[in-house]
C-alpha positions in Angstrom: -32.8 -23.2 -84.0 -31.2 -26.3 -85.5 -29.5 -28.8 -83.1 -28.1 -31.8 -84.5 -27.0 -33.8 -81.8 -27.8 -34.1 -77.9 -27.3 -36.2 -75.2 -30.8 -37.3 -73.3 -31.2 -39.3 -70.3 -34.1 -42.1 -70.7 -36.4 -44.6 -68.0 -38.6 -47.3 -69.2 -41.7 -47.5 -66.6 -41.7 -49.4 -63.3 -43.9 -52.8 -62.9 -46.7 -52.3 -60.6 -46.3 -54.9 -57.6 -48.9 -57.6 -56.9 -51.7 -57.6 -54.6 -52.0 -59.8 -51.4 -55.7 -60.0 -51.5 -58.5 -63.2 -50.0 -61.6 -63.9 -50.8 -64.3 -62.9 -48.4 -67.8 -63.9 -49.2 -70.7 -64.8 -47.5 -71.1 -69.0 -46.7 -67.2 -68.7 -47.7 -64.6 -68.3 -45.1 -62.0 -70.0 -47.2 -63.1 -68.4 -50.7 -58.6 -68.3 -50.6 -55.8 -66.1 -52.6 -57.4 -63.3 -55.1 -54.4 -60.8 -55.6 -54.5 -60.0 -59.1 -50.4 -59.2 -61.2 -49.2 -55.7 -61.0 -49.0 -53.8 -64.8 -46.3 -53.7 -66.9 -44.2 -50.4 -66.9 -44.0 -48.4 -70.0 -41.7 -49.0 -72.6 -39.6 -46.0 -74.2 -39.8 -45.9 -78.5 -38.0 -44.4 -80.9 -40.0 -43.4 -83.8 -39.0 -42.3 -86.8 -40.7 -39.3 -88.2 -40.3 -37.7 -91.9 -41.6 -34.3 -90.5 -38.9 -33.6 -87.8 -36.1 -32.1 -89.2 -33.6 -31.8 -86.0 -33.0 -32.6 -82.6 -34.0 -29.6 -81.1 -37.0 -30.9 -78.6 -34.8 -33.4 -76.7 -32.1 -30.3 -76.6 -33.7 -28.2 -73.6 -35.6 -31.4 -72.6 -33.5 -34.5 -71.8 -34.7 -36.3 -69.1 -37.8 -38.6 -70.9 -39.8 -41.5 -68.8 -42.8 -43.9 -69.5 -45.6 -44.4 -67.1 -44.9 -47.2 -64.5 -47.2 -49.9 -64.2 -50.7 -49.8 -62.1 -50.5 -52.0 -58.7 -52.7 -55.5 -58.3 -55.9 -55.3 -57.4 -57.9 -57.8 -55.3 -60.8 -60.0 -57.2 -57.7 -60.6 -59.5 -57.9 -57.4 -61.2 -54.5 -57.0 -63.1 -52.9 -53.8 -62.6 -52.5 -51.0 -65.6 -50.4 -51.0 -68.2 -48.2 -48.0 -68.2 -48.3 -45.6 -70.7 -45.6 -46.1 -73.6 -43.0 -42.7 -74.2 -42.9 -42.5 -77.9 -39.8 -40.1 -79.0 -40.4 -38.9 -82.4 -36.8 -38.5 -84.0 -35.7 -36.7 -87.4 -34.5 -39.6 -90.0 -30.9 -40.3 -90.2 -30.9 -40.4 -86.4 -27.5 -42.2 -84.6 -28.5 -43.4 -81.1 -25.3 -44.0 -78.7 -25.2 -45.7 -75.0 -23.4 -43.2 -73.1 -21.9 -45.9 -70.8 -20.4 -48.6 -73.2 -19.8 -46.2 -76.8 -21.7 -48.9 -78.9 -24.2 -47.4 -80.9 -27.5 -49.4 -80.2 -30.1 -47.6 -82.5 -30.4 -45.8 -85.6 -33.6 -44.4 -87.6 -33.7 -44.9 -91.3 -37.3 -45.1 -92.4 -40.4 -42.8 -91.4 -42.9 -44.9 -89.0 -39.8 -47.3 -88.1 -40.7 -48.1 -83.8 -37.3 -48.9 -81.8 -37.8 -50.1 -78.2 -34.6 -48.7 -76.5 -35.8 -49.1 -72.7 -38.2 -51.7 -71.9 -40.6 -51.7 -69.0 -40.2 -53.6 -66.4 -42.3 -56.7 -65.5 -45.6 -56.7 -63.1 -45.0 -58.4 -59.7 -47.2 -61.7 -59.1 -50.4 -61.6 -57.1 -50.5 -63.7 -53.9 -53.0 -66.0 -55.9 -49.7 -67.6 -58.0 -48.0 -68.7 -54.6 -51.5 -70.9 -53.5 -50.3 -74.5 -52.8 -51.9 -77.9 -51.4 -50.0 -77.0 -48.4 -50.4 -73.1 -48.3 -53.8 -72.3 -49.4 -53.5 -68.4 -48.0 -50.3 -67.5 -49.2 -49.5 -63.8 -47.8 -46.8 -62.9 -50.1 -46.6 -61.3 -53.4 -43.8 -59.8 -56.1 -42.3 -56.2 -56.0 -42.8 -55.1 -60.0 -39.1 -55.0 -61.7 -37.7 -51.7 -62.4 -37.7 -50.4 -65.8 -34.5 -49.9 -68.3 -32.7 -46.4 -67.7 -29.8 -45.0 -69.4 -28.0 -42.1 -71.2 -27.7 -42.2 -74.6 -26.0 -39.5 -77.3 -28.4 -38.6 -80.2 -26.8 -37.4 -83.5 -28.6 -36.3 -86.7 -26.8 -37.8 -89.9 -28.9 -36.0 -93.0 -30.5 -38.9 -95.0 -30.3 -36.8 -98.6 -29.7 -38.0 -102.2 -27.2 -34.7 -102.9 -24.6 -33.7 -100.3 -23.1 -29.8 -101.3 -20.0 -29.1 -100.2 -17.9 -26.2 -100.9 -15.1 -23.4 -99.6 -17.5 -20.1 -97.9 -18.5 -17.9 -100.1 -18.7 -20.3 -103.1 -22.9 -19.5 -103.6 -23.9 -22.7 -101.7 -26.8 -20.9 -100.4 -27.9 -19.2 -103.7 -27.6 -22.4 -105.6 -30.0 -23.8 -102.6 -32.2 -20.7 -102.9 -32.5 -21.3 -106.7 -33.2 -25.2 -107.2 -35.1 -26.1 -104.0 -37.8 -24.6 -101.7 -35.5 -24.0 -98.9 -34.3 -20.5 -98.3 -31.3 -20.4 -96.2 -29.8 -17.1 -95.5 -27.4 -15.8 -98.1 -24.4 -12.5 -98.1 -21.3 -11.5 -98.8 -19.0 -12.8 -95.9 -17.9 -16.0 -94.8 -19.8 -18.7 -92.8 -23.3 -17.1 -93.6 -24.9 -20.6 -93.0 -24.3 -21.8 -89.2 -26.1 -25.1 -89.9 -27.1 -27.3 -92.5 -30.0 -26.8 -94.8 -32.1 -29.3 -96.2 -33.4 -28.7 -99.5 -36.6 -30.3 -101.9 -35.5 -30.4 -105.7 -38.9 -31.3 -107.4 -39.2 -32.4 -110.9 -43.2 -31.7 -111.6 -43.1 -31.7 -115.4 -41.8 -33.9 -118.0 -41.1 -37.2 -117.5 -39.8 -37.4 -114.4 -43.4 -35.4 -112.9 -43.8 -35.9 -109.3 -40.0 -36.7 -108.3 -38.3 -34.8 -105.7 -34.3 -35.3 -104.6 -33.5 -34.1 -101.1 -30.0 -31.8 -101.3 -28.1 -31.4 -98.4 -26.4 -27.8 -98.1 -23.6 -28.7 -95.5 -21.7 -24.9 -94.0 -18.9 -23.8 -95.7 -15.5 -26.1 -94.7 -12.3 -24.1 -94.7 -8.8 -25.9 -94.6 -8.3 -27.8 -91.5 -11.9 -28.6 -90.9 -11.3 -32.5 -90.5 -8.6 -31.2 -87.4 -12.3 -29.3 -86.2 -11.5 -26.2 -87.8 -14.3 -23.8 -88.4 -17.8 -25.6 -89.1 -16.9 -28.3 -91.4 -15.8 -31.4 -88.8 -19.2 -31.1 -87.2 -21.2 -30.6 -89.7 -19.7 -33.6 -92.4 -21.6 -36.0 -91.0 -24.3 -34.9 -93.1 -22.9 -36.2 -96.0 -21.8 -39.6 -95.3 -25.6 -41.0 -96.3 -25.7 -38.9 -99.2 -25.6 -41.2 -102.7 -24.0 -38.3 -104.4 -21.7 -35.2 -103.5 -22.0 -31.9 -105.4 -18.8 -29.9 -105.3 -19.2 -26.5 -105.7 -16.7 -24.1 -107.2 -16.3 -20.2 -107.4 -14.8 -19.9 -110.6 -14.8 -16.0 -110.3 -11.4 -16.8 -107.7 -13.3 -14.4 -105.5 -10.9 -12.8 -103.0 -8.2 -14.0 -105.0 -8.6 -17.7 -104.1 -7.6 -20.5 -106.9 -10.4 -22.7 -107.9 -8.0 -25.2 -108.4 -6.3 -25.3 -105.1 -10.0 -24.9 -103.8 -10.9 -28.6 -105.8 -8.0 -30.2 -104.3 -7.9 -28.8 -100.5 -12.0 -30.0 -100.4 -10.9 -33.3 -101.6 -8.5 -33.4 -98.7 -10.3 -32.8 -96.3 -13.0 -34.8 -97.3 -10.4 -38.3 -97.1 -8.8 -36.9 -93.9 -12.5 -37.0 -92.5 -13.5 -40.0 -94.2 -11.9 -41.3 -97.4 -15.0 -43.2 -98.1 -16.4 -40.2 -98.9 -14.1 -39.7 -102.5 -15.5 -43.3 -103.0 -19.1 -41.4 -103.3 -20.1 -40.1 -106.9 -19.5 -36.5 -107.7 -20.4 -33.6 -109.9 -17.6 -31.1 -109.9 -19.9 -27.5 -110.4 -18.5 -24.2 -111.5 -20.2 -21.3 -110.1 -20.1 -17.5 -111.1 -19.9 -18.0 -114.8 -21.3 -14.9 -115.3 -18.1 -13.0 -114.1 -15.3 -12.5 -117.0 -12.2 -13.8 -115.1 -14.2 -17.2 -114.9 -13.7 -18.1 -117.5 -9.8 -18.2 -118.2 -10.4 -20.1 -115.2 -12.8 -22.4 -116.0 -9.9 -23.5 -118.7 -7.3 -23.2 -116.3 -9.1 -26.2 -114.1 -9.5 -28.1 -117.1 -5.9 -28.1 -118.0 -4.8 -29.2 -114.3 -7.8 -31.8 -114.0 -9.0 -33.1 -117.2 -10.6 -36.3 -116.4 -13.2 -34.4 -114.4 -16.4 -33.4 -116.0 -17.5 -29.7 -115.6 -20.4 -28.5 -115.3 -20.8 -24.2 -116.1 -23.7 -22.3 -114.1 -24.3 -19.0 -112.5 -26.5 -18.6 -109.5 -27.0 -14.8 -110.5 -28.4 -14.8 -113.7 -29.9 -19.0 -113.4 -27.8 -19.9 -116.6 -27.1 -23.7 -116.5 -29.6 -24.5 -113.6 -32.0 -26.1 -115.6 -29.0 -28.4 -117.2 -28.1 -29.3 -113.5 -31.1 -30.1 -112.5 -31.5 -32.8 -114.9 -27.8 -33.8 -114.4 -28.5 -34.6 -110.9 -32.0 -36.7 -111.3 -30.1 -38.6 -114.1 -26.9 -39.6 -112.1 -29.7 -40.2 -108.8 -31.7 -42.2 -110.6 -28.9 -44.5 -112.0 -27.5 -44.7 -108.6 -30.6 -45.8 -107.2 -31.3 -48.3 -109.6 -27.7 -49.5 -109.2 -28.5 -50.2 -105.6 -32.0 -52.4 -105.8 -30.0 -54.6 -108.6 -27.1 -55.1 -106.6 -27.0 -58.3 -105.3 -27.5 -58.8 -101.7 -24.7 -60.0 -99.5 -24.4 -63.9 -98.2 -26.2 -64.4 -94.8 
């Protein structure tokens, strides 16, 4: 099951409370205070983990708390620590306070550590209150609650390649074909429920060893940015991506236009975001292999001839190999734009 979002209720650990504790040895009968601090409570941590891939563990599992701290002890023995609660969260993670709507944490890199709750604070022993005038001080400090709260989690896909297209457009073949994923694939609409995250690796040649994370987000139909069919919940995943591949049955399979296809994605793409027609994009053509492709193949170019085409078939794999390329070559310039950008003034 893939859940991508989830609401969790979190508590940082309790401080232990001090010890009231005296001295009693023999040949001392005023040996005075020896109540040692109570522990610190537990803090809870967000962790950021490469190998988690959704939200599902926190889905049927929402309440989360760290240990609370160990009471004082006499002989000034400090009380326990508690125990920390480490949550291990997918990458691309949005945390949100329930209570205020600010969003207080997000996960971008594996191994990244967030405290979002803090322990509370050990109470004093009775040996911090000893003064010249009360040398057997019989009071000591409660230990401070911990942080609680309830906060929205919401998985935004960190990928390099966001794939968006109309149902039935061979989003899931073209997955199938140029990844290791193997999302689920027939002929009827909405065949994907969630997204799919895909590794496109690269082990020969000269770019041996790379790998471009693709990001197969469920069919959007017209309407989706008014939460229509799957596309509104599941657009998110795209907003990270550095480039968006746009997917086209050129075969006009069930009599739809791939022209009015092109532009009613574009729309509801800038009614969900218009930063997202800001993003790069490779305009793909799918189906080649069918004869009414084609004439409209040329059809599209007439309509839209600034935009670069590029022909494949997920049947027969003509063209994959010249995508594949495509898309490490417009990646790799991206990301090279981005470390030679300058940074912005503090």
């Amino acid at each position: 099951m893939f859940v991508d979002e989830c609401t969790v209720k979190l508590a940082a650990g309790d401080g232990g409370r001090g010890c009231i504790s005296f001295r009693r040895e023999k040949y001392e009968p005023w040996g005075g205070p020896n109540g040692g601090d109570g522990g610190r409570g537990g803090d809870v941590i967000l962790v950021g983990d490469d190998d988690t891939n959704n939200l599902v563990d926190y889905k049927y599992q929402p309440h989360w708390s760290a240990g609370r701290g160990g009471h004082g002890l006499g002989s000034d023995q400090h009380g326990k620590d508690g125990e920390p609660r480490r949550l291990r969260l997918p990458l691309g993670t949005v945390v949100t306070d329930q209570a205020t709507g600010k969003v207080v944490a997000e996960i971008l890199r594996d191994g990244e550590e967030i405290v979002l709750c803090k322990g509370g604070n050990g109470g004093w022993g009775n040996t911090h209150f000893k003064t010249s005038t009360n040398r057997a001080p019989k009071r000591a400090n409660p230990g401070q609650p911990g942080e609680t709260g309830t906060y929205r989690l919401v998985l935004k896909s960190i990928a390099d390649i966001g794939l968006v297209g109309f149902p039935n457009a061979g989003k899931s073949s073209l997955t199938r074909a140029i990844t290791q994923a193997r999302p689920k694939t027939a002929a009827y609409p909405f065949t994907t429920l969630h997204p799919q995250i895909g590794v496109i690796d690269y082990p020969e040649g000269p770019a041996g060893g790379r790998r471009l994370l693709l990001a197969d987000v469920p069919g959007l139909i017209e309407g989706a940015n008014e939460n229509r069919g799957l596309g509104h919940r599941f657009l998110r995943h795209i907003e990270r991506c550095a480039l968006l591949l746009v997917l086209l049955d050129m075969a006009g399979t069930d009599a739809r236009d791939p022209r009015e296809d092109y532009r009613h994605l574009l729309r509801e793409l800038k009614l969900y975001d218009p930063a997202l027609l800001e993003k790069p994009c490779l305009v793909v053509a799918n189906k080649m292999d069918v004869d009414a492709a084609t004439a409209n193949l040329a059809k599209f170019k007439r309509r839209h001839p600034k935009v670069a085409v590029l022909g494949i078939s997920c049947l027969t794999g003509d063209g994959l190999p010249q995508l594949k390329k495509e898309l490490l070559k417009r990646v790799t310039r991206l990301r090279a734009g981005r470390k030679m950008s300058p940074r912005p003034a503090p």
